[in-house]
NUFI-842372 format. One record per residue: x, z negated, y negated of N, C-alpha, C in turn; residue in three letters. Coordinates in steps of 0.001 Angstrom, whole numbers, plus 500000, padded with zeros to 6 digits. Each point is the difference from the previous one (the first is absolute). Layout:
XZYXZYXZYala;...
# end
This chain:
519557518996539194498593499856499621499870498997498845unk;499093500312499122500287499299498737498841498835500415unk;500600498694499597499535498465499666498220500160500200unk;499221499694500287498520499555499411499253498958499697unk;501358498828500163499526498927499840501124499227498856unk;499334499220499029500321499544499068501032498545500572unk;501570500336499426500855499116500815499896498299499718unk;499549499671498683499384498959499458498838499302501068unk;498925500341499366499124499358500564499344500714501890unk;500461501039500275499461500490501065498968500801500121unk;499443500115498829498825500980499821500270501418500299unk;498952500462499828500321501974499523500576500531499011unk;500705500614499952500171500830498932498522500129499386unk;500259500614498383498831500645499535499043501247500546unk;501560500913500212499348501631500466499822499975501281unk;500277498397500874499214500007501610498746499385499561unk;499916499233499525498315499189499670499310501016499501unk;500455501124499132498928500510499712499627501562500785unk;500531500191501061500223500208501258499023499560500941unk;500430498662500272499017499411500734498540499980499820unk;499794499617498363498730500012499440498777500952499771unk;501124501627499992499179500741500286499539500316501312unk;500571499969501132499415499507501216499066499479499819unk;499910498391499667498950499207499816498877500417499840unk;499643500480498906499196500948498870499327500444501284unk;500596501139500427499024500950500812499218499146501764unk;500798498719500357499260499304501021499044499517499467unk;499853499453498493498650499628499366498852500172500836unk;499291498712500430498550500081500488499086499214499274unk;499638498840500678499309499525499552500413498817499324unk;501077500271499312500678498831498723500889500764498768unk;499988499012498984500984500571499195501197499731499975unk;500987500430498597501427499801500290500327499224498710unk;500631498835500093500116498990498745501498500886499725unk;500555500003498813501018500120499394500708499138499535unk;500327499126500213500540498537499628501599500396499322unk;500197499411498528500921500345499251500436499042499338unk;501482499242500666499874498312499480501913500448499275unk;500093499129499133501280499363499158500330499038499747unk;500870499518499722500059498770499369500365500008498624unk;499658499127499426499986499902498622501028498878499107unk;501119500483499020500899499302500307500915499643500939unk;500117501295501010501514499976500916500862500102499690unk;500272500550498409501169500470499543500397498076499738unk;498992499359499818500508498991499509500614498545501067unk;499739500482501202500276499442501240500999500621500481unk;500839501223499852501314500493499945500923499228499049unk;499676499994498522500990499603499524500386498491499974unk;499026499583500169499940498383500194500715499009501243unk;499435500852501092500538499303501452500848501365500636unk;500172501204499408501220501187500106498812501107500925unk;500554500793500405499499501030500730500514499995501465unk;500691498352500932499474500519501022499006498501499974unk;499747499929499223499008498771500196498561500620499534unk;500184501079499820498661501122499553499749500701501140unk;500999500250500831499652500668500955499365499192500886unk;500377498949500436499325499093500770498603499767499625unk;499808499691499153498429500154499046499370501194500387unk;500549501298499876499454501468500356499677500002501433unk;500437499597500713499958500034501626499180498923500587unk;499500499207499226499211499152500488498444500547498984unk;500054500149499312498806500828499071499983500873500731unk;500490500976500930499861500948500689499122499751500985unk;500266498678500567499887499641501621498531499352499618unk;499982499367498826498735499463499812498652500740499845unk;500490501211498894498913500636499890499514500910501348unk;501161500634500645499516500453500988499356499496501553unk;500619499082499823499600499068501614498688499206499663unk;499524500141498512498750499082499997498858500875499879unk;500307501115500161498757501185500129499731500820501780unk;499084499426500399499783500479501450499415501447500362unk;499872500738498521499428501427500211500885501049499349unk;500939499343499937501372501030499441500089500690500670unk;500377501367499544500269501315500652501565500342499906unk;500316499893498654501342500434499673500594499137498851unk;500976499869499942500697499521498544501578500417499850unk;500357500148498766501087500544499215500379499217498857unk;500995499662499692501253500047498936500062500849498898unk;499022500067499213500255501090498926501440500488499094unk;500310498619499752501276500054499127499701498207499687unk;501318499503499797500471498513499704498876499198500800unk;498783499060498469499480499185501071498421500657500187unk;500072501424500043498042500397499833500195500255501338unk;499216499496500664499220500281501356498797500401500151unk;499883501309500974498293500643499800499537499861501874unk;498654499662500123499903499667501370498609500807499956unk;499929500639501255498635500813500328499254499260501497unk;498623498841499609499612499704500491498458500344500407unk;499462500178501076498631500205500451499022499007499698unk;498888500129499547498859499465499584498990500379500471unk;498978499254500237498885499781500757498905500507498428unk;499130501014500199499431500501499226498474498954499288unk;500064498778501137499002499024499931500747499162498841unk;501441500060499742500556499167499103499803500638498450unk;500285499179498573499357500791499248501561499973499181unk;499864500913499173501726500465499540500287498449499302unk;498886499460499299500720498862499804500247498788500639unk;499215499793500949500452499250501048501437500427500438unk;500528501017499970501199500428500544501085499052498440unk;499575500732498772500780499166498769499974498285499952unk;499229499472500587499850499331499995500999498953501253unk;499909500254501293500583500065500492501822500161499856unk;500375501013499651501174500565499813500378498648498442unk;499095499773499220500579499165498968499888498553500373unk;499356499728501314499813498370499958501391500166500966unk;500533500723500774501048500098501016501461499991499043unk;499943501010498435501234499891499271499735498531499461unk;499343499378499398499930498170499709500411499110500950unk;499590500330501163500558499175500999501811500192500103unk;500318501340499839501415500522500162500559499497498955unk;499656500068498368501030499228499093500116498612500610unk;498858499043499885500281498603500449501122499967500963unk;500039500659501135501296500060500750501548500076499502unk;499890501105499410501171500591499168500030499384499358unk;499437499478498723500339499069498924500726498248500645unk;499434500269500956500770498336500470501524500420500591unk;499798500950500049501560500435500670501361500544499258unk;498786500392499209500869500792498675500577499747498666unk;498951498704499572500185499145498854499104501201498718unk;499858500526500135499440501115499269498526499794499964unk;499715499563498785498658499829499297499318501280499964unk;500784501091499225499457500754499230499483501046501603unk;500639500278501046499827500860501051498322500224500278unk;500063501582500120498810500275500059499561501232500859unk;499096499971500658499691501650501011498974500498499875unk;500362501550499325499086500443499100499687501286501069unk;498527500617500376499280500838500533498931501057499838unk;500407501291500094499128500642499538499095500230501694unk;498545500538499762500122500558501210498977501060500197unk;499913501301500720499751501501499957498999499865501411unk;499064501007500230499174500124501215499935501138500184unk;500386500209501449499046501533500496499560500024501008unk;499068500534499448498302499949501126500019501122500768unk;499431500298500791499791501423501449500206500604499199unk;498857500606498725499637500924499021501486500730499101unk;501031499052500073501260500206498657501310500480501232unk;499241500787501423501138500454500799501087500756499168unk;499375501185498921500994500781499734500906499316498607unk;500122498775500461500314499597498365502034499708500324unk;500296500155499586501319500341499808500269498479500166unk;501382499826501081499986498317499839500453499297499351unk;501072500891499645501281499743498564498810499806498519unk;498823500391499997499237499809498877498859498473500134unk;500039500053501380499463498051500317500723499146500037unk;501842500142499758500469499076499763500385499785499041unk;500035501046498920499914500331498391499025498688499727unk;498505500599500265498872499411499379500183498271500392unk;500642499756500982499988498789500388501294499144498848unk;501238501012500082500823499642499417499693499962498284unk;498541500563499129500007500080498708499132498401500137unk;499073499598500938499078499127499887501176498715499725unk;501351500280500851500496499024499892501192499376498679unk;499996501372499633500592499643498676499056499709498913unk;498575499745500009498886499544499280500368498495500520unk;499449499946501040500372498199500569501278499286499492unk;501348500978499916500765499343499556500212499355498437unk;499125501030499146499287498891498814499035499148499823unk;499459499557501113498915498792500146500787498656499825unk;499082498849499220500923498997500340499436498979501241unk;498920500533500240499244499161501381500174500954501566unk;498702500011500422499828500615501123501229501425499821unk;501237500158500663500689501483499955499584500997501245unk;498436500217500034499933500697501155498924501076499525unk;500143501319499988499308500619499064499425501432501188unk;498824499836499641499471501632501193499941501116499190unk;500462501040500356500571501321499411498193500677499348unk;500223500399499013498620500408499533500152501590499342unk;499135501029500412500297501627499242500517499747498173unk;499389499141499595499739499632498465501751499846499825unk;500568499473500786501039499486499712501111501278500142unk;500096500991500147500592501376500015499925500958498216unk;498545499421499778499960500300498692500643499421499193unk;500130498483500011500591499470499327501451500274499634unk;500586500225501759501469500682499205500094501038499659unk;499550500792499937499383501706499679500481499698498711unk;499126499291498911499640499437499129501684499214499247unk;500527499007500856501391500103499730501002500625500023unk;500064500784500770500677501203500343500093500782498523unk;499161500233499782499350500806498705500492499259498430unk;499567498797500072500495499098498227501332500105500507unk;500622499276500844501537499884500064500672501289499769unk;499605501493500503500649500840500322499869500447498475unk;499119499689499692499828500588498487500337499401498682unk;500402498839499894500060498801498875501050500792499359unk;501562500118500534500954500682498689499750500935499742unk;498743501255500214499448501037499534498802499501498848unk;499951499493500618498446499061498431500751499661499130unk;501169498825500057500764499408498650500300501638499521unk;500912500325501110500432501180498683499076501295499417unk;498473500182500581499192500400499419499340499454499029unk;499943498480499379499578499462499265498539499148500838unk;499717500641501127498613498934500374499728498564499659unk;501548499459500556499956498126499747500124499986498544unk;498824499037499336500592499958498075499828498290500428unk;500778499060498964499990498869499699499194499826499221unk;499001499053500456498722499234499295500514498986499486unk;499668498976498703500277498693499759498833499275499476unk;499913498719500746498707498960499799500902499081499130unk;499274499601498600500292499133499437499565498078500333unk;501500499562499628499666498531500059500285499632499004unk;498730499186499712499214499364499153501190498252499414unk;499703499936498619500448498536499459498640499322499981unk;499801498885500724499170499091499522499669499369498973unk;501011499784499486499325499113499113499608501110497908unk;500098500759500400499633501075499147499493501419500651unk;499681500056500850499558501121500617500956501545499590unk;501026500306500233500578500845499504501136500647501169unk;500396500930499991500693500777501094501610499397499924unk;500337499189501474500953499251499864501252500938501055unk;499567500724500430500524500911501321499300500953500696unk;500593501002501167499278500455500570500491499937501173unk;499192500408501381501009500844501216499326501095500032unk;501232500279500737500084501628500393499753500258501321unk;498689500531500143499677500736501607499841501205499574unk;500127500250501708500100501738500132498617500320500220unk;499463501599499704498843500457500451500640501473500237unk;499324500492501268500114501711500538498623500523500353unk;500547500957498780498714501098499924500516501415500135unk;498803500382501406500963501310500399498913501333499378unk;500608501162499849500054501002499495498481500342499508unk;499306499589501321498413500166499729499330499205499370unk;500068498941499721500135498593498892499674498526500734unk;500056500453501179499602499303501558500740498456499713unk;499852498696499876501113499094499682500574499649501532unk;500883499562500661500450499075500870500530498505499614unk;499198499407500135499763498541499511501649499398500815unk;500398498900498834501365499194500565499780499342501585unk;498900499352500276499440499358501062500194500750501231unk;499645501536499512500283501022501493501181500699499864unk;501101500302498818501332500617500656500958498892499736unk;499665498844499373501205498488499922500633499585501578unk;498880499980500594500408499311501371500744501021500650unk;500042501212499990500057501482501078501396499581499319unk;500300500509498535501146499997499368500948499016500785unk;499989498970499376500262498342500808500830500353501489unk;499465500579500544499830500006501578501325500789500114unk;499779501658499118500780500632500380501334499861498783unk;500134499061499955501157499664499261500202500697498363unk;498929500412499608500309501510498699499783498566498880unk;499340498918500646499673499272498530501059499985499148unk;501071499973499878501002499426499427500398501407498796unk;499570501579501027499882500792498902499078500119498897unk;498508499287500310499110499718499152499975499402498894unk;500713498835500117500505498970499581500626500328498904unk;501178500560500070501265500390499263499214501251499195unk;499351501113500676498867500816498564499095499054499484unk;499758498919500255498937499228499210501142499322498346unk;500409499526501162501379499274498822500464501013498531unk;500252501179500533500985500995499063498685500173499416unk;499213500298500280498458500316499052499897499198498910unk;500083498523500210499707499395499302501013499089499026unk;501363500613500446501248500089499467499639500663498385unk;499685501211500702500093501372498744498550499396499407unk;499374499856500152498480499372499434500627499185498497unk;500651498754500776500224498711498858501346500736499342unk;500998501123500466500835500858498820499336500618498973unk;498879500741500523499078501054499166499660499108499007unk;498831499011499877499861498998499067501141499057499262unk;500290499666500957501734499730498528500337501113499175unk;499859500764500744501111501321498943498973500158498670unk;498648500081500203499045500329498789499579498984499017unk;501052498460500686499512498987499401498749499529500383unk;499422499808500856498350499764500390500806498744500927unk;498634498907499533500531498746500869499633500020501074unk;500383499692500743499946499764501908500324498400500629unk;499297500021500990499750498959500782500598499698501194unk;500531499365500787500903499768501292498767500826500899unk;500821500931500700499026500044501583500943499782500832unk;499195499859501136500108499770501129499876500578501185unk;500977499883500725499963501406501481500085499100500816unk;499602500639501503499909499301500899501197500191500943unk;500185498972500776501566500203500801499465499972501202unk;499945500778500962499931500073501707500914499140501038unk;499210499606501157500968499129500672501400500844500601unk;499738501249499735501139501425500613501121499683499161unk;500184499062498766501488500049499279500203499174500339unk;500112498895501115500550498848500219501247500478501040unk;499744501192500558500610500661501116501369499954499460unk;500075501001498625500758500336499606500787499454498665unk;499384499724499006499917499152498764500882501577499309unk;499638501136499970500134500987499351499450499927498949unk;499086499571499824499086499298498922500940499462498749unk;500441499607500157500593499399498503501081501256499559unk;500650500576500709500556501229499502499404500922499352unk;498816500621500601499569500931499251499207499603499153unk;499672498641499679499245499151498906501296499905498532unk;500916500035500379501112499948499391500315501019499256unk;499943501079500852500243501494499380498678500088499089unk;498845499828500117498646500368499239500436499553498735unk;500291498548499939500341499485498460501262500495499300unk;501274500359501609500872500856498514499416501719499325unk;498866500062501149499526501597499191499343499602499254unk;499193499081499379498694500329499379500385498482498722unk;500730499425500387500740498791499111498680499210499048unk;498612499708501001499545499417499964499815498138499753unk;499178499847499766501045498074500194498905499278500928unk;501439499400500809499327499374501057498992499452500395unk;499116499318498891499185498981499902498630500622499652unk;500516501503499804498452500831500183499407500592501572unk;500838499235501115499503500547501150500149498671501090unk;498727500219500701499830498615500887500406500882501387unk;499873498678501043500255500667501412498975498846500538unk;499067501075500538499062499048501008500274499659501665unk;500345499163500337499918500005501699499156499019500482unk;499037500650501092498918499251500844500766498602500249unk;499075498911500327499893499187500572500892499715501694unk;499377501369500200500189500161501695502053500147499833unk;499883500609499747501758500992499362500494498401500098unk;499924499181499194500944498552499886499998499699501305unk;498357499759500194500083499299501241500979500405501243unk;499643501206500261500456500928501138501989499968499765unk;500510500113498867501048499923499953500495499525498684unk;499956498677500099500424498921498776501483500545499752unk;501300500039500664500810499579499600500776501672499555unk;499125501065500208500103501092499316499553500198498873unk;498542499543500012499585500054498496500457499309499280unk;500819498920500024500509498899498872500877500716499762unk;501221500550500702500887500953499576499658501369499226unk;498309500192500431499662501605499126499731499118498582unk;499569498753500007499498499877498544501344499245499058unk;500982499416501265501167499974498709500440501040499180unk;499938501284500854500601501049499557499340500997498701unk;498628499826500466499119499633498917500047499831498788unk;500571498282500016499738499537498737501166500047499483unk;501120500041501168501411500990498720499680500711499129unk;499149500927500457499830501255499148499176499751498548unk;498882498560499819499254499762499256499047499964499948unk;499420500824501404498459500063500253499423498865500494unk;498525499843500044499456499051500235499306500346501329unk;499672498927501049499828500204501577498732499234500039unk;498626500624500901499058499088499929499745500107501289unk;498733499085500556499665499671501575498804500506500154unk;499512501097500028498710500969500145499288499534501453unk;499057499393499843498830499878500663500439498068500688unk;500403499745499213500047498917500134498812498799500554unk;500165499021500934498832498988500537499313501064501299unk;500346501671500346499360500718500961500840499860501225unk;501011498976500318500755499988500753499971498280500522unk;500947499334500829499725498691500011501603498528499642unk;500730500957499461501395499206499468500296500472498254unk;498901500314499406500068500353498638500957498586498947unk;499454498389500809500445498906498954501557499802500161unk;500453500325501756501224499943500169500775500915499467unk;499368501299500192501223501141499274500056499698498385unk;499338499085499336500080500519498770501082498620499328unk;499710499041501050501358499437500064501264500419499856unk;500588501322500784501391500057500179499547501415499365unk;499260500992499417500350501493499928500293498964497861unk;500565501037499550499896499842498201499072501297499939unk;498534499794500213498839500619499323500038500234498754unk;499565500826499178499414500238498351499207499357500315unk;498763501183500470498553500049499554499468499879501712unk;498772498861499847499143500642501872498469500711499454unk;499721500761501083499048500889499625498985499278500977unk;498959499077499542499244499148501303499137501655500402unk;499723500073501349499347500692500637498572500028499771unk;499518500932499672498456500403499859498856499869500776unk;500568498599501001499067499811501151499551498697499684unk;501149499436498856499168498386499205498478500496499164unk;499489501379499790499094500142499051499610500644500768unk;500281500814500651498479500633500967499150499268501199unk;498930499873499269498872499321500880499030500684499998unk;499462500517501475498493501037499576498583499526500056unk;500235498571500245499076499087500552499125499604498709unk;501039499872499057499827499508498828499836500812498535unk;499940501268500711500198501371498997501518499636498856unk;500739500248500425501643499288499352499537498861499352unk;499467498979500053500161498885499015500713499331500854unk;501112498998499399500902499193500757499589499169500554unk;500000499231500740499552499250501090500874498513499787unk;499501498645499609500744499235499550501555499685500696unk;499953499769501685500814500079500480501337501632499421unk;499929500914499910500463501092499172500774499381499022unk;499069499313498724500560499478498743501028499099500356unk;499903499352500826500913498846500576500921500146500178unk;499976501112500911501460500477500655500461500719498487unk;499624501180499464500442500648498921500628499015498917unk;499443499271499868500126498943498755501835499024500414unk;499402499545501401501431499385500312501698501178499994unk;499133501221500429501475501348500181500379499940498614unk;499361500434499259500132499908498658500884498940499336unk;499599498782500128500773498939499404501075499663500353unk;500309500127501223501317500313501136500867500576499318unk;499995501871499845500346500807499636500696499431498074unk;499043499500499341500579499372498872501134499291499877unk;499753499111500934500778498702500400501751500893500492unk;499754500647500598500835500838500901500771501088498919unk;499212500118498306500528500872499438499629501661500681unk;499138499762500725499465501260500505499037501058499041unk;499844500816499944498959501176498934498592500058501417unk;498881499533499573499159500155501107499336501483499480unk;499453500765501052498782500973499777499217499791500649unk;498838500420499804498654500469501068499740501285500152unk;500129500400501373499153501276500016498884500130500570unk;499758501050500053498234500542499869498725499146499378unk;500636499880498665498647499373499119499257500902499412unk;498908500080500669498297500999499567498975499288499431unk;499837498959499401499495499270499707500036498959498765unk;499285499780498526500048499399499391500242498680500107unk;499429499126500963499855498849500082501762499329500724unk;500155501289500989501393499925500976500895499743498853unk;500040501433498986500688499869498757499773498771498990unk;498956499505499956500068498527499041500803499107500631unk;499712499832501482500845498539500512501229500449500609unk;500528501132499911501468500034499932500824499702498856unk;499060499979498560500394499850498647499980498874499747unk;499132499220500864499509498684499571501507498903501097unk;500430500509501071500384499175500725502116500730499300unk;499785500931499783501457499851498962500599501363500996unk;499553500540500703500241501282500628500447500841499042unk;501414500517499939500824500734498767499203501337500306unk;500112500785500897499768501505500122498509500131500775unk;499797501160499885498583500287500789500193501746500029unk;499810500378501213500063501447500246498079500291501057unk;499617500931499692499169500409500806498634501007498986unk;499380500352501123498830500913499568499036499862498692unk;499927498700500047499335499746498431500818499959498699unk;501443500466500012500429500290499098500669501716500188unk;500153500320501249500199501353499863500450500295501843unk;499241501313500105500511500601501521501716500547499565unk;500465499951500851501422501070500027499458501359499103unk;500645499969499454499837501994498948500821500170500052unk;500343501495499706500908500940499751500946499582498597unk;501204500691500125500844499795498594499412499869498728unk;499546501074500343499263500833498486498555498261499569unk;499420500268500775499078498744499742500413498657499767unk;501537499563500667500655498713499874500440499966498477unk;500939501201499732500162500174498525499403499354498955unk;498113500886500120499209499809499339499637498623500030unk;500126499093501280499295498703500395501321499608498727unk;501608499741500341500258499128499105499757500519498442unk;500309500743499827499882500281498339499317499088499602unk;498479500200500459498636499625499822500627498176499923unk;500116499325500583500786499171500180500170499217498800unk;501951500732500150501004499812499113499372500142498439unk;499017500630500016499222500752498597499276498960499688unk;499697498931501024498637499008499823498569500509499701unk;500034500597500292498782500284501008498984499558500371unk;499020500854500804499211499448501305500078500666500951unk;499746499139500966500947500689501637498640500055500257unk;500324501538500348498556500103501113500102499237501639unk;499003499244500214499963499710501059499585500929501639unk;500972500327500761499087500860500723500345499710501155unk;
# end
């Protein structure tokens, strides 16, 4: 007779819990059925640290906890490693969030435990959780522990409360991912994704000193999908890194095309994802771009977030030595939006920092800077000098923003009052116009 109980922790198997559960389902009276869908977060990192049987011990007591502290449990199971799904009864007088609520003040109480035992700061227990009411008898049970199990991979990107109640909305959403991911290397190679470039600005002559390069996807019907809604999906499902690398070669052949005709060009700039730290494949096929296109180095920047250093300093110092072998220049994009910006810039060899666009947006004040603002801006700035640093500002919409970045010695300025992201064809036209001396339309 085959096993039904999980030899680890003692639970059910999966295909007995959900067994049991449909049972459940049909005794339904006068209560509902919680779906409780818990993980831990960062187990992989409590294996490698204190080994895997010192994980197991951790698993078997996370077992014992979550289940022995719920008095209306019906059933529980072992999904696979550390996800545990528990089917508990609820009192219909209780309200679903009283139940989230509950279930998340009980995982807070459980890290404090674990963390004193464990030495593990970062440990965390993350929860989705699913309901079925009298009314959802015919509902398939394997599809309430789905819904419980998607709420909980939402929670597991929270950085507060990780306890999340399963919502219909949230089915669309992966519908919705399902869909950009499944489709992205059919768009590049249909042409949908084109590279936009926003020019950055010289201060102290107002004139086109650089650009970056973002992506925009526009699908067939002329419908756009904004970076904001397929960046993160991308991200998630690991494709960034193919994005990335068509953004790069785009703008490879971009700054070849203009050399070859003799037309002057400006350094841009691409953005680097926290997904190449994994691998540092990155400098290889950065390598190969310049022996195809025999570009020179110093016409292409590499931007990496703030977060990227933070999250893994002693990778990125190694991505930006490798870097600046090559000749390119490395900057700190969104810089001051994080909270170790003065320390990293200590030990990383920065070019250029890109201060974050949250020193100038004020809505209180309709963007006018706010003296405290100038303060801080004024001191990053002089820092950055001192430091031999290239400062920028981004998102400057505003004349006045633009005077006292000129006035306080701010080298670069990128944002809306000197130009949205455009297309090739329009960037072209932006530098000529430029390089020609000109007048730049402001738009």
């Amino acid at each position: 007779m085959e096993e039904v109980k999980d030899i680890l922790t003692g639970l059910d198997r999966y295909e007995e819990f959900l067994k049991k559960l449909e049972l459940e389902i049909q005794k339904m009276d006068s209560y509902r059925i919680a779906i409780i869908y818990t993980d831990i977060k960062y187990f992989k990192y409590i294996n490698d640290t204190f080994g895997y049987q010192r994980g197991d011990m951790l698993l078997k007591e996370f077992t014992r906890q979550v289940t022995q502290g719920n008095a209306g449990m019906l059933c529980a199971a072992r999904v696979f490693s550390d996800n545990i799904v528990m089917a508990s009864r609820v009192s219909n007088d209780i309200s679903n969030e009283e139940v989230r609520e509950t279930v998340n003040r009980h995982n807070r109480e459980m890290e404090e435990r674990f963390r004193e035992n464990y030495s593990a700061a970062r440990l965390k227990f993350c929860t989705g959780i699913s309901f079925i009411s009298k009314e959802d008898r015919r509902l398939d049970p394997a599809t309430a522990v789905s819904n419980a199990n998607l709420a909980r991979k939402i929670a597991k990107e929270m950085k507060d409360d990780c306890c999340v109640l399963f919502d219909s909305r949230m089915v669309e959403g992966i519908k919705k991912e399902v869909e950009i991911t499944s489709s992205l290397s059919k768009a590049i190679a249909g042409g949908e994704l084109k590279v936009y470039y926003q020019p950055k600005m010289k201060t102290d002559s107002i004139r086109i000193d650089g650009a970056e390069a973002l992506v925009r996807w526009q699908k067939p019907d002329g419908r756009f999908i904004y970076p904001d809604e397929f960046i993160p999906m991308i991200e998630q499902s690991g494709q960034i890194v193919e994005l990335d690398y068509f953004v790069y070669r785009e703008v490879f052949k971009f700054i070849a095309g203009r050399m070859k005709e003799n037309k002057p060009i400006v350094p841009i700039s691409v953005n680097v994802s926290r997904a190449h730290l994994n691998k540092m494949d990155i400098l290889s096929y950065v390598q190969s771009l310049f022996d195809e296109y025999r570009i020179r180095p110093d016409l292409i920047e590499f931007e990496l977030t703030e977060n990227i250093y933070i999250e893994n300093t002693e990778k990125a110092l190694q991505l930006i030595e490798g870097l600046h072998k090559m000749g390119t220049k490395v900057s700190m994009d969104d810089f001051g939006s994080g909270y170790s910006s003065l320390n990293l810039l200590s030990r990383l060899p920065i070019d250029i920092i890109k201060l974050d666009k949250v020193f100038l947006q004020d809505e209180e004040t309709d963007n006018n800077l706010k003296e405290n603002d100038k303060i801080i801006i004024s001191c990053i700035i002089d820092m950055a000098k001192k430091l031999r640093i290239t400062s920028l500002c981004e998102g400057v919409e505003t004349s006045e923003q633009s005077d006292y970045l000129s006035e306080i010695g701010c080298e670069l300025q990128q944002g809306y009052y000197f130009s949205r992201p455009i297309p090739e064809n329009d960037f072209e036209n932006f530098m000529d116009r430029s390089f020609a001396g000109g007048s730049l339309v402001i738009a």
